[in-house]
C-alpha positions in Angstrom: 0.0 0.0 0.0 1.3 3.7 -0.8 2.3 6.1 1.7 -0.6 8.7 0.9 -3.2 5.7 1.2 -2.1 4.5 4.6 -1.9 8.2 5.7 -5.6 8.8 4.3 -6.8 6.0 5.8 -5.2 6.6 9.0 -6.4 10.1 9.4 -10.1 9.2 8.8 -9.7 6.1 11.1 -9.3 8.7 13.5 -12.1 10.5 12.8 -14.2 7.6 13.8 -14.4 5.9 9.9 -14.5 2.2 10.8 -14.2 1.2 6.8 -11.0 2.7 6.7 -9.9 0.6 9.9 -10.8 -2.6 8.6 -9.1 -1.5 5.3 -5.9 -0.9 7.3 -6.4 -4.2 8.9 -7.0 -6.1 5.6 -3.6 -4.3 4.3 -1.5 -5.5 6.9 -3.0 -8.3 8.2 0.1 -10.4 6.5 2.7 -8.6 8.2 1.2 -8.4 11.4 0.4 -12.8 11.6 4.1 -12.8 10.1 5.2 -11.2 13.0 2.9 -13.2 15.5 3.9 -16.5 13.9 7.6 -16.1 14.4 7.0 -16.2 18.3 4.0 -18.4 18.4 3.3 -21.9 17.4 -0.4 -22.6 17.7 -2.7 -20.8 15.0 -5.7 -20.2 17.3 -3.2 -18.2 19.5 -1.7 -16.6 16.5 -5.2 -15.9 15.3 -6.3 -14.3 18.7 -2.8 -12.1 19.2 -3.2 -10.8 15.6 -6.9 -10.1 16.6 -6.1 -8.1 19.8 -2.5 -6.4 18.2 -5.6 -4.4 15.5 -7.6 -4.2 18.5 -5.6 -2.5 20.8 -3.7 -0.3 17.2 -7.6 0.6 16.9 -7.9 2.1 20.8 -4.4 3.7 20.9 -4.5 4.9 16.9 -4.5 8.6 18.5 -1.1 8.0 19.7 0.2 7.2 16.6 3.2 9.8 15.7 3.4 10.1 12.1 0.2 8.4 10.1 2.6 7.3 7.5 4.8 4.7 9.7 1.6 2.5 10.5 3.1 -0.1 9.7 6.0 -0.2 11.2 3.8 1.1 14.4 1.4 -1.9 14.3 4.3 -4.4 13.7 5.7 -3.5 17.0 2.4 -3.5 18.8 2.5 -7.0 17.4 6.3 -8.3 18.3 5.2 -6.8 21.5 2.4 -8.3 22.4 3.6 -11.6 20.5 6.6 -11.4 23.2 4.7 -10.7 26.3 2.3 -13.6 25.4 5.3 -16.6 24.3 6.9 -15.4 27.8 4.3 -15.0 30.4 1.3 -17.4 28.7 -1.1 -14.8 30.1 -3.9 -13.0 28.5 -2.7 -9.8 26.7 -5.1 -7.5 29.0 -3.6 -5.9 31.8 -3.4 -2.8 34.1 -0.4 -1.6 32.2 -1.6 -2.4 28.5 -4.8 -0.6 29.4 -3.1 2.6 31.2 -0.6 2.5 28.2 -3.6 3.4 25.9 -5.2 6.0 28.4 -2.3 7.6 29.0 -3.6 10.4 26.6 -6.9 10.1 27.5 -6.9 13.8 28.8 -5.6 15.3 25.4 -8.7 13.3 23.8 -11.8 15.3 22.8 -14.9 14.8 25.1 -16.3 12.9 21.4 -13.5 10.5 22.0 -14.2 10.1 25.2 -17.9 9.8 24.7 -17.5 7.4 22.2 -15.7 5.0 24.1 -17.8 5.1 27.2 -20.7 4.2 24.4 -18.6 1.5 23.2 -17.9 0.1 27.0 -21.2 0.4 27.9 -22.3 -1.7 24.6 -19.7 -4.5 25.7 -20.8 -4.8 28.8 -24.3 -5.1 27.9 -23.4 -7.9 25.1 -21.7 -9.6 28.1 -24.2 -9.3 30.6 -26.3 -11.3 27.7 -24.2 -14.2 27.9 -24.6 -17.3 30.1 -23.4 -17.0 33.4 -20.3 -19.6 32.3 -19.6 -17.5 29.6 -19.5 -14.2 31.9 -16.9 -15.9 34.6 -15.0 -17.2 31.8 -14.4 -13.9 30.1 -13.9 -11.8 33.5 -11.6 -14.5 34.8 -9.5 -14.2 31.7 -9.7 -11.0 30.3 -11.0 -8.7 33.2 -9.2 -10.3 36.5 -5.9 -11.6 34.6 -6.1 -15.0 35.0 -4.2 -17.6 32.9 -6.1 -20.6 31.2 -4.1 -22.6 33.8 -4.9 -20.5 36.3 -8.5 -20.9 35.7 -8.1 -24.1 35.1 -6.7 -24.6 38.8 -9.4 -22.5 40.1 -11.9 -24.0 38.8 -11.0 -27.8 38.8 -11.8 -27.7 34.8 -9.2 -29.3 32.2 -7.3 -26.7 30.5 -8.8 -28.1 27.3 -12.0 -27.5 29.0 -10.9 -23.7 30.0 -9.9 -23.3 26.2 -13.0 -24.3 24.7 -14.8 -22.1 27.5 -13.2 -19.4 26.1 -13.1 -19.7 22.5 -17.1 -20.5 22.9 -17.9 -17.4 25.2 -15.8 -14.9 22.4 -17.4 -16.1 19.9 -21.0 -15.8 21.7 -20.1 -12.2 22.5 -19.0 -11.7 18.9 -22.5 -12.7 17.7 -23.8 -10.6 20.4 -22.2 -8.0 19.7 -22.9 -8.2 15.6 -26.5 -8.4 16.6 -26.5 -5.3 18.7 -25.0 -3.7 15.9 -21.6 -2.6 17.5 -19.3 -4.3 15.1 -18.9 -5.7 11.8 -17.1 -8.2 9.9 
């Protein structure tokens, strides 16, 4: 992709254009798994790190320097992530990846801001949907920190057991969440 196209498409991701996201994501989708693979063995882990590394370049895209180096930007959001996931075989939420994205959350503009809250409130209302299983599944892992051997310990459940848990409960909130409206794919 040319400079000027990943620079337009940057600049109106920021202004809220989702299309131009998902056409950011579909560009370097390649490079990103690339990166991913080289640190992780399993696809359904490499799948979900490249999900979360356009996930979290979608919350912290206003901290993005220079709209022309996306690439290189999203790459090391990926070798990052990729890293911290190979080392510590944790979820890739945590207090510091989440203060790491508000960090600028006082130089955002109260649309930004609104927008977001919308966006939380819309998650947790898709999760709040979801069988009680599914809830304590995703808050164990995603919310409270918690490994799938973690959970697995804490729950007396298989790890295979945890791991279907899992995948099952995201991809319930994924359809609950397509329903409501508040994504697409």
């Amino acid at each position: 992709m040319e400079t000027r196209d990943v620079e337009v498409l940057v600049s109106a991701a920021l202004q809220g254009d989702t299309v131009a996201f998902d056409r950011l994501v579909m560009s370097f989708t390649a490079a990103v798994r690339a990166v991913v693979a080289r640190r992780l063995r399993r696809d359904a882990e490499v799948d979900e790190v490249v999900q979360e590394v356009f996930l979290r370049g979608y919350r912290c895209l206003h901290q993005l320097q220079e709209a022309s180096s996306f690439g290189g930007w999203i790459c090391r959001i990926a070798a990052r992530l990729s890293i911290n996931r190979a080392v510590r075989g944790r979820p890739l939420h945590s207090v510091e990846d989440v203060s790491e994205c508000m960090a600028d959350s006082a130089a955002e503009s109260p649309l930004l801001v609104a927008m977001r809250t919308e966006q939380q409130a819309e998650l947790r209302g898709s999760i709040a949907r979801l069988s009680e299983l599914d809830q304590q599944t995703l808050q164990a892992y995603y919310f409270d920190g918690h490994s799938v051997r973690e959970i697995s310990r804490l729950s007396g459940a298989p790890e295979g057991t945890v791991k279907r848990r899992l995948h099952s409960a995201r991809m319930r909130l994924r359809d609950e969440l397509l329903q409501a409206g508040t994504v697409s794919c």
